[in-house]
C-alpha positions as CSV (number, residue, x, y, z in Angstrom):
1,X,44.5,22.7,-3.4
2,X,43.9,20.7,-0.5
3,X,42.4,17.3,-0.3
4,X,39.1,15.9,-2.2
5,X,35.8,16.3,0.4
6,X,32.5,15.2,0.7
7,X,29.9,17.5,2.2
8,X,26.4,16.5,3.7
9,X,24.6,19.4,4.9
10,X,26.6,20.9,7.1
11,X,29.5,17.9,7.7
12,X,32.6,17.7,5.5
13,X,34.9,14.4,5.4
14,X,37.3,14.3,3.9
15,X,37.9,11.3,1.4
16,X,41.5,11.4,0.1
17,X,44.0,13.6,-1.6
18,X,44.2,14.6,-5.3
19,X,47.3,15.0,-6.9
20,X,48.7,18.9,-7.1
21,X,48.8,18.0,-11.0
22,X,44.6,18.3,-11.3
23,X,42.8,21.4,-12.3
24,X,40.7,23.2,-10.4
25,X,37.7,22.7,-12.6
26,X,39.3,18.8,-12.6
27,X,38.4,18.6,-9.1
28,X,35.4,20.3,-8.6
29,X,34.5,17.9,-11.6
30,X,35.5,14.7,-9.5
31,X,33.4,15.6,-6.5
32,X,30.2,16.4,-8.1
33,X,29.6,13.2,-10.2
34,X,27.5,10.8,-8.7
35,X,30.3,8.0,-9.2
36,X,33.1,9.1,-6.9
37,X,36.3,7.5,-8.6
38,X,39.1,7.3,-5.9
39,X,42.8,7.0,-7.2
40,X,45.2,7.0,-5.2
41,X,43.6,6.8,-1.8
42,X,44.3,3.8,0.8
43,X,41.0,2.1,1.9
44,X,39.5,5.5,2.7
45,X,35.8,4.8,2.4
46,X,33.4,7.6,1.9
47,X,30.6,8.3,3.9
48,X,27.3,6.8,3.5
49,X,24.7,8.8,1.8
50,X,21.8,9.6,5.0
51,X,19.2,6.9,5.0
52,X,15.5,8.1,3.7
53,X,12.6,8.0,6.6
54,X,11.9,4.1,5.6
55,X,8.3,5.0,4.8
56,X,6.7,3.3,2.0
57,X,3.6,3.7,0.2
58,X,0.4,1.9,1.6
59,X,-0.7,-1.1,0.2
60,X,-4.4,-2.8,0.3
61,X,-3.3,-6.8,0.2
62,X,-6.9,-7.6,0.4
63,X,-10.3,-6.1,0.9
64,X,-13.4,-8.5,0.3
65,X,-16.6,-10.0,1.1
66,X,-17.5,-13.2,1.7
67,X,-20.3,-12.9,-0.3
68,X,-21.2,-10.6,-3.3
69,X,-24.9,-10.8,-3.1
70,X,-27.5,-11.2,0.0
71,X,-31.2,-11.0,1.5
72,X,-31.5,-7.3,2.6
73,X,-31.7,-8.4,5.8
74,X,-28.8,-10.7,5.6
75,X,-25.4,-9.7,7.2
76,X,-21.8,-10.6,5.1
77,X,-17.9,-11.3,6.4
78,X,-15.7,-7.6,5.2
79,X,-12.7,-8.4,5.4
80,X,-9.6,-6.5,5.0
81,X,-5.6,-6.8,5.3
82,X,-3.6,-3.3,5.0
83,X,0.3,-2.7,4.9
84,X,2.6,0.5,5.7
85,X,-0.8,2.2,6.6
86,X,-1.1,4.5,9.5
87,X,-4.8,5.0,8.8
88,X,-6.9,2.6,7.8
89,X,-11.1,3.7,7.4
90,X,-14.2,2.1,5.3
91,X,-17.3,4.2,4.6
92,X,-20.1,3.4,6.3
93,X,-18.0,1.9,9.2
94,X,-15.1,4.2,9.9
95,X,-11.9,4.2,11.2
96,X,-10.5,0.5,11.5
97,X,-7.4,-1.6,11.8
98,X,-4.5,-2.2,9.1
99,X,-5.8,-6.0,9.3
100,X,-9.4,-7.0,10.7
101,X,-13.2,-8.2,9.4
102,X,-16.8,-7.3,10.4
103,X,-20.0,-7.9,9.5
104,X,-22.0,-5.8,6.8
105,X,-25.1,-5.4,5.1
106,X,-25.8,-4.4,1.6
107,X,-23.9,-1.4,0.1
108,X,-20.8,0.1,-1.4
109,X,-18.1,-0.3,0.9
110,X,-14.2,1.9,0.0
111,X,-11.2,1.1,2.1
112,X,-8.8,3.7,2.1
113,X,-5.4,3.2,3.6
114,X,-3.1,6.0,4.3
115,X,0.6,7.0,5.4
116,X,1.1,10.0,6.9
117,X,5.0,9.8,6.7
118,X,5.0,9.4,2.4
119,X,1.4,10.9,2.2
120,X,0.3,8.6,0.0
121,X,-3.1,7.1,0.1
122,X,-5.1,3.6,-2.1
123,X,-8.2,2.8,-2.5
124,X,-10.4,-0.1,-2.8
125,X,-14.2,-0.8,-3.2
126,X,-16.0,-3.8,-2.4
127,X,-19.5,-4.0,-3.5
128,X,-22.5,-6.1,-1.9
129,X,-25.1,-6.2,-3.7
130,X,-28.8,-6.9,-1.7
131,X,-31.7,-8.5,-3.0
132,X,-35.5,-8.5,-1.7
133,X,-36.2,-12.3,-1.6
134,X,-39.9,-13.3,-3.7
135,X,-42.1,-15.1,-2.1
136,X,-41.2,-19.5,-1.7
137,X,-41.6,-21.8,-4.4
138,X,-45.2,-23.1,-4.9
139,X,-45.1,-26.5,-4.4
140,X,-45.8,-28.3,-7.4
141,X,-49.6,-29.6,-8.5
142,X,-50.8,-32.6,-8.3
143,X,-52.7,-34.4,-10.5
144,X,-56.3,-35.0,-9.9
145,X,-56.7,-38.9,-9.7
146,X,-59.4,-40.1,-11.7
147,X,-60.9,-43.0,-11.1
148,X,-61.6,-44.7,-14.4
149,X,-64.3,-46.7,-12.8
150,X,-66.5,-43.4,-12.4
């Protein structure tokens, strides 16, 4: 037999030799473990398993509004801070930064962050609630003054 190899895809290297006293089934043994024991070999280094892509999943590191509850007619801060996202959107608003604030009305508001590379995707909802203002405090009664010389 000849010396022990790694292969990656189409690449061989090879590592280091096995001694002629190993079985076949010995060597083929060796190679395919994950935990590559080397005897006998002289600072040959194997090579290095190929990297991943580098892409993580999204991650929503905040999504809020500045105030849970206002007039109808009142406007709040959204705001929003995204990471490894490719795609960032918010109903009722649409497509938007990773990172950025706006101003909204009442309503449901769900922040989805995507990446395309893992295809993963999160979600978040923010929820504003509006409220009809009544009408202003009556200002309080006075007391007749009576005069107790009537």
């Amino acid at each position: 037999m000849g010396p022990a190899a790694l292969r990656f895809g189409a690449s061989t290297r090879e590592i280091c030799s096995m001694p002629k006293s190993l079985t076949e089934s010995a060597r083929r043994f060796l190679l395919a473990t994950s935990t590559i024991v080397l005897l006998g070999c002289q600072g040959v280094v194997p090579p290095a398993v190929p990297p991943g892509d580098g892409a993580r999943a999204p991650k929503i590191l905040r999504f809020e509004a500045a105030d849970r509850s206002i007039d109808v007619q009142s406007k709040t801060t959204l705001e929003w801070a995204t990471e490894d996202a490719d795609r960032v959107k918010i109903t009722r608003i649409g497509a938007v930064a990773p990172t950025g604030s706006t101003q909204v009305g009442p309503g449901d508001y769900t922040l989805t962050a995507r990446n395309s590379k893992t295809g993963k995707e999160v979600t978040a909802v923010v929820k504003v609630q509006g409220f009809i203002p009544g009408p202003p405090p009556r200002p309080p009664r006075k007391k007749p003054v009576t005069d107790p010389r009537l």
